[in-house]
N, C-alpha and C positions, 0 to 999 in steps of 0.2 A: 134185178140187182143180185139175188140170191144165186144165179145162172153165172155171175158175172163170178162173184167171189170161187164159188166152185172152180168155175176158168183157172180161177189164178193159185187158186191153193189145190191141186187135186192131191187126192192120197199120195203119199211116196212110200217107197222101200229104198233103203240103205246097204247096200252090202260090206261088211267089215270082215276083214280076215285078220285074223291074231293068234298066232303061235300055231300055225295050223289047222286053226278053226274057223270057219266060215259062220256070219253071224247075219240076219236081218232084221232088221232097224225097220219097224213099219211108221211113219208118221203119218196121219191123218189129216184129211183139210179142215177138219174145225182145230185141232192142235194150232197148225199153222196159222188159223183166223187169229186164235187169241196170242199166239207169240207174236202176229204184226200186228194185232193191235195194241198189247201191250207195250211195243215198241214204239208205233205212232203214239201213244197217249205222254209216253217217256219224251220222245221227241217236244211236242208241243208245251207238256209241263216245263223243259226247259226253254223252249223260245221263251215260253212267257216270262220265266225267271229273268232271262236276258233281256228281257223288253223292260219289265219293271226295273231292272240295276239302272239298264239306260234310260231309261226316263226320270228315274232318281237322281242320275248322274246330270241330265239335261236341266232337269229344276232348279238343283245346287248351283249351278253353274250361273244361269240366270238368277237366282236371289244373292248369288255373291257377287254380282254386275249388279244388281238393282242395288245392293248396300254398298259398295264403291262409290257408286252414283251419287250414292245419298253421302256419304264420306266427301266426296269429292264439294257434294252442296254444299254443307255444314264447312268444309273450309273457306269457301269461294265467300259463303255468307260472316266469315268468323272476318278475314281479309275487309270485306266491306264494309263490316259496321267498321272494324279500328282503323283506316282510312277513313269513314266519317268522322271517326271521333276524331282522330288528329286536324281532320278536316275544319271542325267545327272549333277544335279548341284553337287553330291557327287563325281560324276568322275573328274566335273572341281576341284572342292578342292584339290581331292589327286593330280591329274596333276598340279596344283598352287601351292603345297606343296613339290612337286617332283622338282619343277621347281626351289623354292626359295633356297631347299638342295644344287641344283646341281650348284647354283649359288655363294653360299656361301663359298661349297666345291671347284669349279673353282680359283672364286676370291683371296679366303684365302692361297690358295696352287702354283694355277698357274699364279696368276694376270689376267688381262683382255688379252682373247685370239685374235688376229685379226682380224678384222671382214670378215665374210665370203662373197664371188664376188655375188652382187646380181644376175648375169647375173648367177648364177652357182644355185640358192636357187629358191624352187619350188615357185608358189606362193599361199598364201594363204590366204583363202576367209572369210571373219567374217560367223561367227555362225548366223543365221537365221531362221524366223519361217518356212520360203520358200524351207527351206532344211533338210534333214535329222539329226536332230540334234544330236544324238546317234552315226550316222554313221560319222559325223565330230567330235566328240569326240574323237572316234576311231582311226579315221587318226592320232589325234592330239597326241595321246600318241601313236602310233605309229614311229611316228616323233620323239618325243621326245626318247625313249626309241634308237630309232637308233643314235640320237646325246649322250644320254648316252655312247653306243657303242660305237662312235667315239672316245669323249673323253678318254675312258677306253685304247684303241689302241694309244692315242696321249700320255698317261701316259707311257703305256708300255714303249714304242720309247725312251721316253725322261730317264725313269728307266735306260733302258738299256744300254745309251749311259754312264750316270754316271756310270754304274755299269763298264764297259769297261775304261771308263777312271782312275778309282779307281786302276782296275787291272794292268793298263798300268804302275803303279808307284810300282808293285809289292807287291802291299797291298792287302788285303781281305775284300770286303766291306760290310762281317759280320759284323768285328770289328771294321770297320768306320761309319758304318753307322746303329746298330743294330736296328732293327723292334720293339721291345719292351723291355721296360723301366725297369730298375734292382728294382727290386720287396722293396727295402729299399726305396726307390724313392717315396718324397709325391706326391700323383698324386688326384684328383678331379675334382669337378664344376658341372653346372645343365646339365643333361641328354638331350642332341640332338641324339635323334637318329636318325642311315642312316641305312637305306633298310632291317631292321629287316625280312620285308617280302616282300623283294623284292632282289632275288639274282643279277640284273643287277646293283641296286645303289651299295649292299654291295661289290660286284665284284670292281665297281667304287670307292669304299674307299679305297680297300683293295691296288689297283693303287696307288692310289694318296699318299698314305700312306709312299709305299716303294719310289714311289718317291721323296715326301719330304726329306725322312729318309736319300736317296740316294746323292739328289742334298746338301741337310744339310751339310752331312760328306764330299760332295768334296768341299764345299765352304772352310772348318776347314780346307783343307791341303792347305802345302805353296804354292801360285803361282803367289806370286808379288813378283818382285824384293825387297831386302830388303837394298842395294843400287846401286850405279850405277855400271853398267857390264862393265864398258870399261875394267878393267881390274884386274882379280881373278889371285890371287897372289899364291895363295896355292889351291891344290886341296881336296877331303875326299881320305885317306887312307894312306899305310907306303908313310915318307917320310924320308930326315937326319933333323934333328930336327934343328933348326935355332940359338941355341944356345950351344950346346953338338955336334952335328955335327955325332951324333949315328943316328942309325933307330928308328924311332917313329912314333905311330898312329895318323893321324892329323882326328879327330872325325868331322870336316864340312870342311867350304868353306873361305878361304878370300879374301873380296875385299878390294884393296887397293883404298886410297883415300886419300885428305886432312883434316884438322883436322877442325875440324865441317861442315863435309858433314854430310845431313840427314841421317837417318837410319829409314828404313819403316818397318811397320809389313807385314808378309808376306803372314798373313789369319787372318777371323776374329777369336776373343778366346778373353781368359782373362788375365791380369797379374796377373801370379802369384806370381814373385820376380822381386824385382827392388831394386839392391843393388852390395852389392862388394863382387865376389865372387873370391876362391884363384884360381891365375893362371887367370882368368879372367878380376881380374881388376873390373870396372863398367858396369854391367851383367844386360840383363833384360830377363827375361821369362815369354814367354806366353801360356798358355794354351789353344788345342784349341780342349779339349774333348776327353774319349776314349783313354787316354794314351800317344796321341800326343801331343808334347810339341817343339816349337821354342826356343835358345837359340841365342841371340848379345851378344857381348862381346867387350871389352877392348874401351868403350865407353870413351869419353870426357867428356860427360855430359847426363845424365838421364831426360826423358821426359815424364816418363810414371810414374803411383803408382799404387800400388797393388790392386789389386780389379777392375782397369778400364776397360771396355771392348774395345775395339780397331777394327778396319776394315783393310784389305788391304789396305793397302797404306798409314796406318794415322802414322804420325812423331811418336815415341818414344826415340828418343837419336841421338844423334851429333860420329860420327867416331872419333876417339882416338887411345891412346895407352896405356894405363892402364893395369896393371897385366902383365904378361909374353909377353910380344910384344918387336919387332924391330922398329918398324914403325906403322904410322898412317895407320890404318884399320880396317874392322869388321870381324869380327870371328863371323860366321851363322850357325848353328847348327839346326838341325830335330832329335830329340830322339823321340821312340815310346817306352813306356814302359821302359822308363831311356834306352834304346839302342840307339846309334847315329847310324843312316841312312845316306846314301849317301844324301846331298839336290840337288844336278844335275839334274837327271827325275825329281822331281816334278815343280824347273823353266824352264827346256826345255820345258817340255810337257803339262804340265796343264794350262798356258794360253793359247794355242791355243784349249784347249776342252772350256773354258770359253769363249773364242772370238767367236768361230763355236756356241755355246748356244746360244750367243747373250745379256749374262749378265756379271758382272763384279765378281760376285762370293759374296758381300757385302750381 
């Protein structure tokens, strides 16, 4: 190595001439060792410089990519929670809006339902930041959506029962009760809509609907007494006429009675006539929709006017004998479509469907 270096540095002489003088310059090869070492060692201290600027320069550059990164997360996650939030608070709306329908639609239709056994009701935990907020939403219309359900089955039930009682009196509760309105009929007001895009509410309308429609027309048939039952003197159908002593159609019921015993309506409706009709006497008629029509007769005294609407059970006239009579009594009459019907089934049998409902039919 030592052979090798001598190789490369041998002594030198310099010759310099200046101003006429000739000068020599001897350098040495250990001289020359240390000036190229000192030059390589100069050398190397600066790569290294340069290496460390550049690898300072490489790190910086990477940790301001890794904190863009992170800049970039913290946006992406700031975006995604408030799109959850809006998320969530748009689910509570529709659910608060679902809720206020289903309450309106309840109340209006079926009155306040009875409250249900706490001991039987899941319980439930308020919304919190501590919990899945998305995920208890979920439940929540969940929930809700199955007491829609419920609802929609308690309609059915209660449809069905009107529908059966309807039939029980031989009737069709098409024509007592039709689903929609005769197209002559003014109909309007402001637009609530139910469950356009939601087939469980519409499903639930479509319920509630027939129920109304259903329970409506069995309130209109008679099933109050129209007076007192101790004792019905004539039945509906041939009998010998009480005055000719022939065979004759007796078109309703009489009860006999004193002369100003009440006379009740016997469903709610309207008056229609109130006055002296022949064979009759002092007649009042009520209309209670749909072609069914109540007829009193041979009245003592008149109670009612035309146009008033009337409930179960509200007084309209005093028993008599007016028109074609023997005796103080009411002559009750049920025509559907000016045809007189039997009134028997509908006082047998319709207040106990009224009683078993647990309404009075008003």
């Amino acid at each position: 190595m030592q052979a090798r270096l001598a190789a490369w540095f041998p002594d030198r002489e310099f010759f310099m001439r200046a101003q006429g003088e000739v000068r020599f310059i001897r350098v040495s090869g250990r001289t020359q060792r240390r000036v190229a070492g000192a030059l390589a060692l100069a050398v190397l201290v600066w790569l290294g410089a340069m290496a460390t600027i550049l690898t300072g320069q490489v790190l910086a550059a990477r940790h301001a990519a890794a904190l863009r990164q992170r800049e970039a997360a913290v946006d992406a996650a700031e975006r995604s929670a408030a799109r959850t939030r809006h998320g969530v608070a748009g689910a509570l709306q529709d659910l608060e809006r679902r809720q206020d329908m289903i309450e309106t639609l309840v109340k209006g239709q079926l009155g306040d339902l009875p409250p249900a056994d706490p001991a039987s009701a899941p319980a439930v935990k308020p919304l919190s930041y501590n919990m899945p907020v998305a995920g208890s939403v979920e439940r929540l219309a969940m929930r809700q959506a199955a007491f829609v359900a419920a609802l929609t089955r308690y309609a059915d039930a209660r449809a069905a029962q009107a529908d059966a009682a309807i039939r029980r009196v031989g009737l069709n509760p098409v024509q007592v009760a039709p689903l929609r309105a005769s197209g002559r009929a003014a109909m309007g007001g402001p637009l609530i809509a139910l469950g356009q895009n939601d087939p469980a509410l519409a499903r639930l309308g479509q319920s509630m609907a027939r129920l109304t429609a259903l329970e409506q027309g069995l309130a209109r048939l008679p099933h109050a007494l129209p007076a007192s039952a101790d004792f019905i003197s004539s039945g509906f159908g041939y009998r010998a006429d009480p005055f000719t002593g022939g065979g004759a159609f007796h078109p309703g019921l009489d009860f006999k009675g004193p002369i100003g015993a009440p006379i009740y309506a016997a469903a709610q409706g309207v008056v229609r006539f109130a006055g002296v009709r022949s064979g009759y006497g002092n007649c009042v008629e009520v209309d209670h929709g749909h072609g069914l029509v109540t007829r009193y007769a041979h009245m003592s005294r008149i109670e009612a006017r035309v146009g008033q609407r009337v409930a179960p059970g509200v007084e309209i006239g005093r028993i008599g004998s007016t028109g074609r009579s023997t005796g103080p009594h009411l002559h009750f009459e049920v025509r559907i479509d000016d045809r007189p019907v039997d009134p028997r089934p509908f006082l047998e049998t319709l207040p106990d469907v009224f009683k078993e409902a647990g309404h009075s039919g008003h």
